[in-house]
MIDRENTI-661783 format. One record per residue: residue in one letter; x, z negated, y of N, C-alpha, C in turn. Coordinates in steps of 0.2 Angstrom, whole numbers, padded with zeros to 4 digits, always signed. Example, Ala and Ser with C-alpha at 12.3 -4.5 7.8 and 13.67 -1.06 7.14 Angstrom:
A+0066-0039-0028+0062-0039-0022+0066-0039-0016
S+0064-0035-0011+0068-0036-0005+0064-0039+0000
! end
This chain:
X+0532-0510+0513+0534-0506+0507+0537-0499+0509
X+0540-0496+0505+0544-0487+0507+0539-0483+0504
X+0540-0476+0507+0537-0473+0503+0539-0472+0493
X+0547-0475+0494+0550-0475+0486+0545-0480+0482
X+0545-0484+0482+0541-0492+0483+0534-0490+0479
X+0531-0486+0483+0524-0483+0483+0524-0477+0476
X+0528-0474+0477+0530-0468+0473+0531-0471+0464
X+0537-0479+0464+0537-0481+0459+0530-0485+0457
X+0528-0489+0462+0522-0492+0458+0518-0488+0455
X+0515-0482+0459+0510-0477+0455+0514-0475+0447
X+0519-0472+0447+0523-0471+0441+0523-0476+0436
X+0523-0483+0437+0521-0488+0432+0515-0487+0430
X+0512-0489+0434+0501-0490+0434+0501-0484+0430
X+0504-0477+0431+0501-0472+0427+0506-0473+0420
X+0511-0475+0418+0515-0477+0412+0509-0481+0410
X+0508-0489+0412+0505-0493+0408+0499-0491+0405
X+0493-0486+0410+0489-0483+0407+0489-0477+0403
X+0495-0477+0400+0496-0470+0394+0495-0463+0397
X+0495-0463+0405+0494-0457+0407+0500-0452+0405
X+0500-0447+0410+0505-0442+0409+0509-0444+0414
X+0514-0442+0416+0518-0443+0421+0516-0441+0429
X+0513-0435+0427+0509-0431+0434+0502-0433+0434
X+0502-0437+0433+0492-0437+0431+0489-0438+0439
X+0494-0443+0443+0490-0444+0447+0496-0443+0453
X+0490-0439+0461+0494-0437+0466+0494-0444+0473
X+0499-0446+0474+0501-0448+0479+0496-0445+0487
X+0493-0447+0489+0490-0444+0497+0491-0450+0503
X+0496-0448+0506+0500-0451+0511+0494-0451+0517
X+0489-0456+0519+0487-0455+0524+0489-0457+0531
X+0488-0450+0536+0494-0449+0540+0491-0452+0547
X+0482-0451+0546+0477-0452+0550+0482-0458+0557
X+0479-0456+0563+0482-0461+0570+0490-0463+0568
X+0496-0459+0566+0501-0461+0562+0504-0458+0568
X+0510-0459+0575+0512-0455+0578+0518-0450+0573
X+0519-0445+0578+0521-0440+0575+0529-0440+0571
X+0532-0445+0572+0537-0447+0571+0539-0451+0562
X+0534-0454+0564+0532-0457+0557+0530-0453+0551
X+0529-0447+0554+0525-0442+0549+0529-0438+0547
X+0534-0437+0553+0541-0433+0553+0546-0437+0544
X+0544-0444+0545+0548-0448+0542+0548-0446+0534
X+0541-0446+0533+0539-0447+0526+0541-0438+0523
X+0541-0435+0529+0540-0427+0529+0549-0425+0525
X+0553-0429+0528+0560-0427+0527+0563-0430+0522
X+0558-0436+0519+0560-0438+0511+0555-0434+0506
X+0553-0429+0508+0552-0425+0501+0545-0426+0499
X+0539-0427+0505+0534-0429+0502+0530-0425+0505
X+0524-0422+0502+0522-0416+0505+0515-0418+0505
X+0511-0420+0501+0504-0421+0502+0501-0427+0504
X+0497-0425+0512+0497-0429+0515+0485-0429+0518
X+0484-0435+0518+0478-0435+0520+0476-0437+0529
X+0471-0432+0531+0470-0436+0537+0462-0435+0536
X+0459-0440+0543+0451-0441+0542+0448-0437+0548
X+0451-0436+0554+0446-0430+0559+0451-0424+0560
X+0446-0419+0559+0449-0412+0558+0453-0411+0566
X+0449-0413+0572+0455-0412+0580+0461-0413+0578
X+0459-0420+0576+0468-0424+0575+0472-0420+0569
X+0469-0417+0564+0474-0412+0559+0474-0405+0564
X+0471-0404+0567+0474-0397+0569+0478-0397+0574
X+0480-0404+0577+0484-0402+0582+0491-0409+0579
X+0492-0408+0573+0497-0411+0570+0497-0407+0564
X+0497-0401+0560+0497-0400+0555+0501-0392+0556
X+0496-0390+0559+0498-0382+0560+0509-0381+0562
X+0512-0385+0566+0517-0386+0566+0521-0390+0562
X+0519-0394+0560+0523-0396+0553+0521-0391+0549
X+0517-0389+0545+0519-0384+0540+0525-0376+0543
X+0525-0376+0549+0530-0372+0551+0535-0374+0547
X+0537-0380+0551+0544-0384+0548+0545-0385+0542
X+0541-0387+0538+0540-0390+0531+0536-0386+0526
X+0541-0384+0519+0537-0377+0515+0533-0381+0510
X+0525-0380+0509+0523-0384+0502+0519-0388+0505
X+0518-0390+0510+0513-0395+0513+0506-0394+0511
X+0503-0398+0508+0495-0400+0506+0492-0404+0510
X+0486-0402+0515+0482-0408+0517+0475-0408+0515
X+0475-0416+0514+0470-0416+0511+0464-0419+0518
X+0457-0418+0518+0455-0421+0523+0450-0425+0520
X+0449-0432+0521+0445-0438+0520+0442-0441+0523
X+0439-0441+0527+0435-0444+0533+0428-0438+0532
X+0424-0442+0536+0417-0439+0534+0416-0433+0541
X+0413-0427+0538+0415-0420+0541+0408-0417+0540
X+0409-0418+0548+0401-0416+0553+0403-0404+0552
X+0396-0403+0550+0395-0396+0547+0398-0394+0555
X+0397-0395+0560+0400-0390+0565+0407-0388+0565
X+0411-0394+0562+0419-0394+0563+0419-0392+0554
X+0413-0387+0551+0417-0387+0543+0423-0380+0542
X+0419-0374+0547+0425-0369+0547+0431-0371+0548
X+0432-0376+0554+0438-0376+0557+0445-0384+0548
X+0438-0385+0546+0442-0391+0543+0444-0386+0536
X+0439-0379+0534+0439-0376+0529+0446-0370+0530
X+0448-0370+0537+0453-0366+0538+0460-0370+0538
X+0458-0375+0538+0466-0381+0539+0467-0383+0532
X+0463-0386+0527+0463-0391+0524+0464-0389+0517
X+0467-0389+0510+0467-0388+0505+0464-0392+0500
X+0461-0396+0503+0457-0400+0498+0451-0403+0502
X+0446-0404+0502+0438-0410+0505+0438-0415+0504
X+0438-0421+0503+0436-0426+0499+0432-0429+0502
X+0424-0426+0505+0418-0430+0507+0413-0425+0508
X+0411-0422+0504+0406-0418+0503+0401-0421+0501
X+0398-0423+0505+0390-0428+0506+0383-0428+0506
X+0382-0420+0507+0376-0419+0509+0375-0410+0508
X+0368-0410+0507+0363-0403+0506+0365-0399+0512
X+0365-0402+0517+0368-0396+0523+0375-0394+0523
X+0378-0400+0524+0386-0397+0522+0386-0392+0516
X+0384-0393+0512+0385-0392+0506+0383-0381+0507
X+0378-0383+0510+0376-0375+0510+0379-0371+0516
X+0383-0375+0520+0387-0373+0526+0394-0371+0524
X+0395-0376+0519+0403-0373+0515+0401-0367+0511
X+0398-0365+0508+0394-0360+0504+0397-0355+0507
X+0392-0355+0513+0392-0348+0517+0397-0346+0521
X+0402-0353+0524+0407-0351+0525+0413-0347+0519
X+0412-0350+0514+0418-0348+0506+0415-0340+0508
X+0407-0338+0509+0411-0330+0509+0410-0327+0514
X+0412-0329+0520+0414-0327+0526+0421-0325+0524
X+0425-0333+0524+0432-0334+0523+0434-0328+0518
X+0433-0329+0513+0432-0327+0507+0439-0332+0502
X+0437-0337+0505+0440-0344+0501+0437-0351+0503
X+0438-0357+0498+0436-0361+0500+0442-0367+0497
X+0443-0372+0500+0446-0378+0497+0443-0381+0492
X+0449-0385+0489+0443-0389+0482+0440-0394+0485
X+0435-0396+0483+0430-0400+0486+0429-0410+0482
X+0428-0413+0482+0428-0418+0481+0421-0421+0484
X+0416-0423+0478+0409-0427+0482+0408-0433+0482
X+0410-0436+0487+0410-0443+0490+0403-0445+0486
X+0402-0453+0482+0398-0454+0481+0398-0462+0484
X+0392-0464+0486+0392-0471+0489+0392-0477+0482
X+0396-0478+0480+0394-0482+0473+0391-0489+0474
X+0393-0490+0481+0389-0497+0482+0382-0497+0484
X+0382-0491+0486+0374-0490+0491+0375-0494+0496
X+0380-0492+0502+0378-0495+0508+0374-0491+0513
X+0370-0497+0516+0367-0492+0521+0372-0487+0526
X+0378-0491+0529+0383-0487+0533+0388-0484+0532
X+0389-0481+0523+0393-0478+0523+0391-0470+0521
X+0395-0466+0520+0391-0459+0518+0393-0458+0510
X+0390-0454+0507+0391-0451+0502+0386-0451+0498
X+0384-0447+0493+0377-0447+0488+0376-0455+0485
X+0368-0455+0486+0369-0461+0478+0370-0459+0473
X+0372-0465+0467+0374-0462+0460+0369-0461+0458
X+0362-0462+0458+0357-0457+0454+0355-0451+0458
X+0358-0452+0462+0358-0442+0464+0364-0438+0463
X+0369-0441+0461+0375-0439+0461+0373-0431+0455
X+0370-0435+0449+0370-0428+0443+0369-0421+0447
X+0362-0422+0451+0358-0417+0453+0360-0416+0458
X+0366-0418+0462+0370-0413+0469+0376-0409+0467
X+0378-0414+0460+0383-0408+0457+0381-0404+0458
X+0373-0404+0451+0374-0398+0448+0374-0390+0456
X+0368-0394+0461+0368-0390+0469+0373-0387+0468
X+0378-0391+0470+0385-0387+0472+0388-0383+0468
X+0387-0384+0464+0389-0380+0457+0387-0374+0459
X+0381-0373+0460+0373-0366+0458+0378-0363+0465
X+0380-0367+0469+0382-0363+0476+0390-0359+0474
X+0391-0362+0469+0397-0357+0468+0404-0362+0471
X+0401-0368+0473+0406-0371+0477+0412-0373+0471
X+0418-0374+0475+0423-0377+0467+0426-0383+0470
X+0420-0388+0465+0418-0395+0466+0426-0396+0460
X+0429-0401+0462+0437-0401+0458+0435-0411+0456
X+0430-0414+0459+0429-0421+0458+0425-0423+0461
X+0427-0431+0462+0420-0437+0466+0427-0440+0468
X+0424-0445+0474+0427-0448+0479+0424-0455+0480
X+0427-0459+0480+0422-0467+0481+0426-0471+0486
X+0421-0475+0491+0427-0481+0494+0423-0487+0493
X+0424-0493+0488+0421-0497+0485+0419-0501+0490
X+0417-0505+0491+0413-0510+0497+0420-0514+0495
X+0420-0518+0503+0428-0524+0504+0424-0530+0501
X+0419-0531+0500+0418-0538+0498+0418-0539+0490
X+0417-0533+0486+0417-0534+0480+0422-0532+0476
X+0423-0532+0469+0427-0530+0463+0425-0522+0464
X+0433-0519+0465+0433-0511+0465+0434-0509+0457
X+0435-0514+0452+0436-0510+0447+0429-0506+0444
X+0422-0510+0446+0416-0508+0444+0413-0502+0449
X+0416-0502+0453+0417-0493+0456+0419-0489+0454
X+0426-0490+0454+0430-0484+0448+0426-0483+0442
X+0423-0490+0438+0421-0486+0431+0415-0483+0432
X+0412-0482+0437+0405-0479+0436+0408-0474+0442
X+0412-0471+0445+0413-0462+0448+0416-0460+0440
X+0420-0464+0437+0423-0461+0432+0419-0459+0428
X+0413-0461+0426+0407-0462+0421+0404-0456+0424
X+0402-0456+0431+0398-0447+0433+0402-0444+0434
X+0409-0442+0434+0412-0437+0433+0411-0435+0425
X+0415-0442+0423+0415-0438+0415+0410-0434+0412
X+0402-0439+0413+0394-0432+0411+0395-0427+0415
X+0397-0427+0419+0399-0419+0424+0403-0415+0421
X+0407-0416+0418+0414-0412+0416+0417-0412+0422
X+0418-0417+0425+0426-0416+0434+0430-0419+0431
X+0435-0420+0431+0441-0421+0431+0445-0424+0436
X+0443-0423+0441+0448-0426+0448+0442-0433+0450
X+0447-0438+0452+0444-0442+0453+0448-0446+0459
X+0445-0446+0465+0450-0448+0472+0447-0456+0473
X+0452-0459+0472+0449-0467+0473+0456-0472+0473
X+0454-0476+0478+0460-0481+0476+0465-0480+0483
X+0466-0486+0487+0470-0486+0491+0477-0490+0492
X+0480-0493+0497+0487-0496+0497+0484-0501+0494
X+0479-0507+0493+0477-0513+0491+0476-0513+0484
X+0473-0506+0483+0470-0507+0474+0470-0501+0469
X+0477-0498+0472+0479-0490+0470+0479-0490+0461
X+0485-0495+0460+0485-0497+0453+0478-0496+0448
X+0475-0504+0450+0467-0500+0446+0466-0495+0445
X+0465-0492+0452+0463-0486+0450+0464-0482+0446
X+0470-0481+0446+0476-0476+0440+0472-0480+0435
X+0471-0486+0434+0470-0486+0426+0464-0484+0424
X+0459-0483+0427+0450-0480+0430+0452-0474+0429
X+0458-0469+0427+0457-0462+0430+0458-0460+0433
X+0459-0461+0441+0461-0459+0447+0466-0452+0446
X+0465-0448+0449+0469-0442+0450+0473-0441+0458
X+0470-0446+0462+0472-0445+0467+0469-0453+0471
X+0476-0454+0476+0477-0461+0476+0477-0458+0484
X+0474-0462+0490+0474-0463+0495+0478-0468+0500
X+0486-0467+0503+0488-0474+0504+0490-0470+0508
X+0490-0477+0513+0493-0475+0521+0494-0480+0526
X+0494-0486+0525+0497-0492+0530+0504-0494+0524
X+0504-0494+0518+0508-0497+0514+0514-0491+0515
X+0514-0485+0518+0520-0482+0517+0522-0480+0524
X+0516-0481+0531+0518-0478+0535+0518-0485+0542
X+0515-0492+0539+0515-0497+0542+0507-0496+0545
X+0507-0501+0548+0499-0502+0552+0500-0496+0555
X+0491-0495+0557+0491-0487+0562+0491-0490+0570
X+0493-0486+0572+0494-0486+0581+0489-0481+0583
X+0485-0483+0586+0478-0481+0587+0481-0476+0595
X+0478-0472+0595+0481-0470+0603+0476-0471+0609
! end
Protein backbone atom coordinates (compact mmCIF):
# COMPACT_ATOMS: atom_id res chain seq x y z
CA UNK A 1 0.00 0.00 0.00
CA UNK A 2 1.13 3.98 -0.49
CA UNK A 3 1.02 6.30 1.86
CA UNK A 4 -2.06 7.81 -0.58
CA UNK A 5 -3.79 4.22 0.05
CA UNK A 6 -3.48 4.63 3.71
CA UNK A 7 -4.42 8.24 3.89
CA UNK A 8 -7.77 7.22 1.68
CA UNK A 9 -8.73 4.38 3.77
CA UNK A 10 -8.57 6.31 7.22
CA UNK A 11 -10.79 9.05 5.33
CA UNK A 12 -13.45 6.40 4.51
CA UNK A 13 -13.48 4.62 8.10
CA UNK A 14 -13.79 8.24 9.50
CA UNK A 15 -16.77 9.14 6.67
CA UNK A 16 -18.51 5.59 7.52
CA UNK A 17 -18.34 6.41 11.27
CA UNK A 18 -20.12 9.95 10.85
CA UNK A 19 -16.79 11.40 12.10
CA UNK A 20 -15.53 14.75 10.99
CA UNK A 21 -13.11 14.81 8.33
CA UNK A 22 -10.01 15.49 10.82
CA UNK A 23 -11.07 13.49 13.52
CA UNK A 24 -8.36 11.28 13.18
CA UNK A 25 -4.36 11.71 12.78
CA UNK A 26 -2.52 9.57 10.63
CA UNK A 27 1.19 8.57 12.64
CA UNK A 28 3.44 7.07 10.17
CA UNK A 29 5.71 4.80 12.27
CA UNK A 30 9.14 5.36 11.15
CA UNK A 31 10.79 3.12 13.99
CA UNK A 32 14.08 0.86 12.15
CA UNK A 33 12.85 2.58 8.73
CA UNK A 34 16.32 3.49 6.79
CA UNK A 35 16.67 7.08 6.24
CA UNK A 36 15.61 7.04 2.72
CA UNK A 37 12.34 5.69 3.29
CA UNK A 38 11.49 8.46 5.79
CA UNK A 39 12.93 10.82 3.20
CA UNK A 40 10.08 9.33 1.13
CA UNK A 41 6.98 9.78 3.04
CA UNK A 42 8.70 13.12 4.18
CA UNK A 43 8.50 14.61 0.46
CA UNK A 44 4.83 13.66 -0.05
CA UNK A 45 3.63 16.03 2.43
CA UNK A 46 3.31 14.02 5.40
CA UNK A 47 4.45 15.22 8.60
CA UNK A 48 3.40 13.26 11.55
CA UNK A 49 5.56 10.72 12.23
CA UNK A 50 5.99 7.87 15.36
CA UNK A 51 8.96 6.25 16.51
CA UNK A 52 9.62 3.87 19.66
CA UNK A 53 13.36 4.54 21.28
CA UNK A 54 14.35 8.00 21.90
CA UNK A 55 18.52 7.21 20.47
CA UNK A 56 16.91 6.13 17.34
CA UNK A 57 14.65 9.70 17.26
CA UNK A 58 17.38 11.76 18.23
CA UNK A 59 19.68 10.83 15.69
CA UNK A 60 17.00 10.91 12.86
CA UNK A 61 14.86 13.67 13.73
CA UNK A 62 16.70 16.76 14.75
CA UNK A 63 17.94 16.85 10.84
CA UNK A 64 14.97 16.34 9.17
CA UNK A 65 13.04 18.92 10.92
CA UNK A 66 15.93 21.16 9.52
CA UNK A 67 14.82 20.22 6.23
CA UNK A 68 11.11 19.80 6.64
CA UNK A 69 8.72 22.72 8.27
CA UNK A 70 5.84 21.19 10.59
CA UNK A 71 7.20 17.94 11.65
CA UNK A 72 5.30 16.20 14.80
CA UNK A 73 6.85 13.21 16.36
CA UNK A 74 5.27 11.31 18.23
CA UNK A 75 7.14 8.60 20.59
CA UNK A 76 5.39 5.12 21.17
CA UNK A 77 7.52 2.52 22.63
CA UNK A 78 7.90 2.11 26.25
CA UNK A 79 10.21 5.13 27.83
CA UNK A 80 12.55 4.12 30.69
CA UNK A 81 12.59 7.64 33.17
CA UNK A 82 16.37 7.99 32.56
CA UNK A 83 15.87 8.84 28.74
CA UNK A 84 12.59 11.01 29.89
CA UNK A 85 14.32 14.67 29.54
CA UNK A 86 15.93 13.74 26.40
CA UNK A 87 12.42 12.05 24.75
CA UNK A 88 10.65 15.35 26.60
CA UNK A 89 13.06 17.49 24.57
CA UNK A 90 12.50 15.72 21.15
CA UNK A 91 9.06 14.63 21.14
CA UNK A 92 5.56 16.40 20.86
CA UNK A 93 3.50 14.01 21.93
CA UNK A 94 4.07 10.56 24.72
CA UNK A 95 2.03 7.86 24.01
CA UNK A 96 3.23 5.39 27.10
CA UNK A 97 3.02 7.03 30.16
CA UNK A 98 2.84 3.88 32.44
CA UNK A 99 3.74 4.25 35.71
CA UNK A 100 3.91 6.43 39.22
CA UNK A 101 7.64 7.06 38.61
CA UNK A 102 7.70 8.31 35.17
CA UNK A 103 4.82 9.99 35.77
CA UNK A 104 6.53 12.10 38.57
CA UNK A 105 9.76 12.31 36.64
CA UNK A 106 7.70 14.11 33.71
CA UNK A 107 6.24 16.49 36.44
CA UNK A 108 9.44 17.61 37.48
CA UNK A 109 10.88 17.74 34.37
CA UNK A 110 7.63 20.09 32.75
CA UNK A 111 9.02 22.66 35.33
CA UNK A 112 12.51 22.50 34.79
CA UNK A 113 11.81 22.72 30.98
CA UNK A 114 9.11 24.87 31.68
CA UNK A 115 7.08 22.71 28.88
CA UNK A 116 5.83 19.34 28.61
CA UNK A 117 4.39 17.19 25.46
CA UNK A 118 0.93 15.92 25.44
CA UNK A 119 0.91 12.73 27.07
CA UNK A 120 -1.07 9.61 26.32
CA UNK A 121 -1.54 6.68 29.11
CA UNK A 122 -0.90 3.53 27.87
CA UNK A 123 -3.39 1.17 29.32
CA UNK A 124 -2.81 -2.78 29.28
CA UNK A 125 -6.53 -3.68 28.35
CA UNK A 126 -5.70 -7.16 28.02
CA UNK A 127 -3.75 -7.58 31.29
CA UNK A 128 -0.61 -9.08 29.97
CA UNK A 129 2.04 -9.98 32.17
CA UNK A 130 4.75 -8.70 29.32
CA UNK A 131 3.35 -5.81 28.13
CA UNK A 132 3.50 -2.26 29.86
CA UNK A 133 0.75 0.02 30.60
CA UNK A 134 -1.76 0.48 33.72
CA UNK A 135 -4.52 -1.96 34.36
CA UNK A 136 -7.94 -0.80 33.59
CA UNK A 137 -9.09 -0.77 37.25
CA UNK A 138 -6.23 1.39 37.96
CA UNK A 139 -6.55 3.38 34.93
CA UNK A 140 -9.42 5.87 36.93
CA UNK A 141 -6.96 6.58 39.79
CA UNK A 142 -3.53 7.14 37.68
CA UNK A 143 -5.54 9.66 35.65
CA UNK A 144 -6.64 11.36 38.21
CA UNK A 145 -2.23 11.27 39.57
CA UNK A 146 -1.47 12.81 36.60
CA UNK A 147 -3.80 15.15 36.51
CA UNK A 148 -3.07 16.39 40.45
CA UNK A 149 0.64 16.66 38.79
CA UNK A 150 -0.35 19.20 36.43
CA UNK A 151 0.56 16.75 33.77
CA UNK A 152 -1.39 17.39 30.18
CA UNK A 153 -2.73 13.89 29.99
CA UNK A 154 -4.38 14.55 26.05
CA UNK A 155 -5.69 10.45 26.17
CA UNK A 156 -5.01 6.56 26.57
CA UNK A 157 -3.13 4.39 24.50
CA UNK A 158 -3.93 0.44 24.01
CA UNK A 159 -2.08 -2.36 21.96
CA UNK A 160 -4.67 -5.15 22.03
CA UNK A 161 -3.31 -8.79 22.57
CA UNK A 162 -2.62 -10.57 18.67
CA UNK A 163 -4.66 -13.47 19.70
CA UNK A 164 -7.85 -11.75 20.31
CA UNK A 165 -10.73 -9.47 18.99
CA UNK A 166 -9.23 -5.67 19.01
CA UNK A 167 -12.71 -4.31 18.83
CA UNK A 168 -13.35 -5.22 22.65
CA UNK A 169 -10.10 -3.18 23.42
CA UNK A 170 -10.98 -0.15 21.73
CA UNK A 171 -14.58 -0.21 23.48
CA UNK A 172 -13.25 -0.30 26.91
CA UNK A 173 -10.01 2.55 26.42
CA UNK A 174 -12.84 4.36 24.77
CA UNK A 175 -15.30 3.69 27.79
CA UNK A 176 -12.07 4.97 30.40
CA UNK A 177 -11.43 7.82 28.51
CA UNK A 178 -15.03 8.87 28.08
CA UNK A 179 -15.52 8.74 32.43
CA UNK A 180 -12.32 10.70 32.42
CA UNK A 181 -13.22 13.37 30.14
CA UNK A 182 -10.05 12.48 27.43
CA UNK A 183 -10.72 12.95 24.22
CA UNK A 184 -7.54 11.46 22.42
CA UNK A 185 -7.52 8.10 21.91
CA UNK A 186 -4.33 6.29 20.15
CA UNK A 187 -5.07 2.85 19.03
CA UNK A 188 -5.31 0.99 16.00
CA UNK A 189 -2.56 -0.08 13.68
CA UNK A 190 -1.87 -1.09 9.64
CA UNK A 191 -4.01 -4.42 10.36
CA UNK A 192 -7.06 -2.98 12.36
CA UNK A 193 -6.65 0.97 11.92
CA UNK A 194 -10.29 1.05 10.38
CA UNK A 195 -11.98 -0.40 13.68
CA UNK A 196 -10.51 1.72 15.41
CA UNK A 197 -11.69 4.82 13.78
CA UNK A 198 -15.05 3.42 14.40
CA UNK A 199 -14.09 2.94 18.42
CA UNK A 200 -13.03 6.57 18.40
CA UNK A 201 -9.63 6.47 17.69
CA UNK A 202 -7.95 10.03 17.36
CA UNK A 203 -4.93 8.63 16.37
CA UNK A 204 -3.87 5.75 14.19
CA UNK A 205 -0.44 4.03 14.47
CA UNK A 206 0.73 2.70 10.90
CA UNK A 207 4.05 1.78 9.72
CA UNK A 208 4.82 -1.45 7.65
CA UNK A 209 1.68 -0.66 5.47
CA UNK A 210 3.15 2.72 4.29
CA UNK A 211 6.74 2.15 4.70
CA UNK A 212 7.02 -1.72 3.76
CA UNK A 213 8.43 -4.26 6.42
CA UNK A 214 11.20 -2.75 8.76
CA UNK A 215 14.98 -3.36 8.03
CA UNK A 216 16.24 -3.94 11.29
CA UNK A 217 20.02 -2.71 11.41
Amino acid sequence: MTLRDITTSIAKATSDAGRAADAVTLIAVSKVQPDERVREVLEQGHRVFGENKVQEAAGKWPAFREAFDGVQLHLIGPLQTNKARQAMELADSIHTLDRPKLATTLARLAQELGHCPELFIQVNTGEEEQKAGVLPADADGFIAECRALDLPVRGLMCIPPVNEEASMHFALLAKIAARNDLTGLSMGMSSDFAKAISFGATHVRVGSAIFGERVPA
